[in-house]
C-alpha positions as CSV (number, residue, x, y, z in Angstrom):
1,X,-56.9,-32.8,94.9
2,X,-54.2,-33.9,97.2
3,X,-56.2,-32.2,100.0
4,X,-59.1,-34.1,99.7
5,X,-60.8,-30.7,98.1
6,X,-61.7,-32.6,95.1
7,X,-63.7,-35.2,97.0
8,X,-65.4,-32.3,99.3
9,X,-66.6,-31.0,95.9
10,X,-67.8,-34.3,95.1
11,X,-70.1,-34.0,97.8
12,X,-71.7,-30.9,97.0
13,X,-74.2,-32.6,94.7
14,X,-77.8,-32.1,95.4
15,X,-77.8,-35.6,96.5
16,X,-76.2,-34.6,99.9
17,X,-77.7,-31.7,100.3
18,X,-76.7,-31.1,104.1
19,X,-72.6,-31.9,105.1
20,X,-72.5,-33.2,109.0
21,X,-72.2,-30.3,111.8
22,X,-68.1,-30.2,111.7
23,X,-66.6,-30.9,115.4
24,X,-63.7,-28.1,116.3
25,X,-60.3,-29.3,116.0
26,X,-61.9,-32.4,114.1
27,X,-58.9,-32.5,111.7
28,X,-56.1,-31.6,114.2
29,X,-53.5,-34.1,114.5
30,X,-55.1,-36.1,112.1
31,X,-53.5,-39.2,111.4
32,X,-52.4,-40.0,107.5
33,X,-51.9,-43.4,105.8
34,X,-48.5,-43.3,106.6
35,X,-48.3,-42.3,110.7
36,X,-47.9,-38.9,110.5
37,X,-49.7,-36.2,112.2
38,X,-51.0,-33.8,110.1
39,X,-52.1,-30.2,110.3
40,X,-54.9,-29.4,108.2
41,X,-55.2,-26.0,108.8
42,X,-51.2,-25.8,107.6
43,X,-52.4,-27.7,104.6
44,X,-55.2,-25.8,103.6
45,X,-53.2,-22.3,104.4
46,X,-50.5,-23.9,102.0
47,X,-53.1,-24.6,99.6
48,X,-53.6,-21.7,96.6
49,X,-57.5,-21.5,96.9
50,X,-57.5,-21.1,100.8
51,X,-59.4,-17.8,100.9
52,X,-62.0,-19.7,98.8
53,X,-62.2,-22.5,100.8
54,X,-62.8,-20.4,103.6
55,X,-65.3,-18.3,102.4
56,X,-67.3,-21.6,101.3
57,X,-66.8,-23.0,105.3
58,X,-68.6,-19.0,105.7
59,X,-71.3,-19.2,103.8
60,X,-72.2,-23.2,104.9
61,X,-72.1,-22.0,108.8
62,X,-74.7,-19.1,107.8
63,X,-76.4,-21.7,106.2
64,X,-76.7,-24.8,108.7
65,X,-73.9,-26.8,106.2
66,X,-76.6,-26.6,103.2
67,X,-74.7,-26.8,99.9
68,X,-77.3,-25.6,97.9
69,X,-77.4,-22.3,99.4
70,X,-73.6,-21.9,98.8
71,X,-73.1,-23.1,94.8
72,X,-71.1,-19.4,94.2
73,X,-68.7,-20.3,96.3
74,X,-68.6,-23.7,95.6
75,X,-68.0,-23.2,92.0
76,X,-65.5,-20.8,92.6
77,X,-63.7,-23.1,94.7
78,X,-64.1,-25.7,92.0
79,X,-62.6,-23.0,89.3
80,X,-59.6,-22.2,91.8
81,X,-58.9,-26.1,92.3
82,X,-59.3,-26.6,88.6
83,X,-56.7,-23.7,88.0
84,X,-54.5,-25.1,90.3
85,X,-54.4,-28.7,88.8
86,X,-53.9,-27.6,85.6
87,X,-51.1,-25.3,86.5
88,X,-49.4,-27.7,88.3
89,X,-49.7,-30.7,85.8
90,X,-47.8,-28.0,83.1
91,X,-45.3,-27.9,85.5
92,X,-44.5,-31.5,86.1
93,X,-44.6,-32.0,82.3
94,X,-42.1,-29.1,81.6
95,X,-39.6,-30.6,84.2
96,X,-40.1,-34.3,82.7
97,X,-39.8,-32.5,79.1
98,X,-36.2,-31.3,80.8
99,X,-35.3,-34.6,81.5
């Protein structure tokens, strides 16, 4: 996903069982590709599947950042994400069907 959700996902494989220990305010005034500061918070607020993404952050602090401990809510995140996507790809083919 644009907010790098899709690639956090990615991660939750048994594989990597354990995510790094985040530092807080890690993300703030992050810089993108292009210069800009960004506000990840903002982002993930704007985001449709924030209370999900919370509640995953919830359950990985109970959990010292073990994934495996947290697949509900990582599948649920997954589900909103997926619901999201498609959504939005229906609307950017109606509006290039209007074109």
């Amino acid at each position: 996903s644009h907010l790098g959700l899709g690639r956090s996902i990615s991660l939750m494989s048994s594989a990597f069982p354990k995510a790094p220990v985040p530092v807080a305010g890690l993300h703030a005034g992050s810089k993108s590709d292009f210069g800009e500061d960004l506000d990840v918070d903002e982002l993930i607020e704007r985001n449709r599947c924030h209370e999900d993404y919370y509640k995953l952050e919830d359950c990985l602090a109970d959990f010292d950042r073990d994934w495996t401990k947290c697949q509900a809510q990582v599948k649920t995140l997954k589900l909103c994400n997926d619901r999201v996507n498609q959504l939005r790809k229906a609307q950017e083919a109606a509006a290039s069907n209007k074109q």
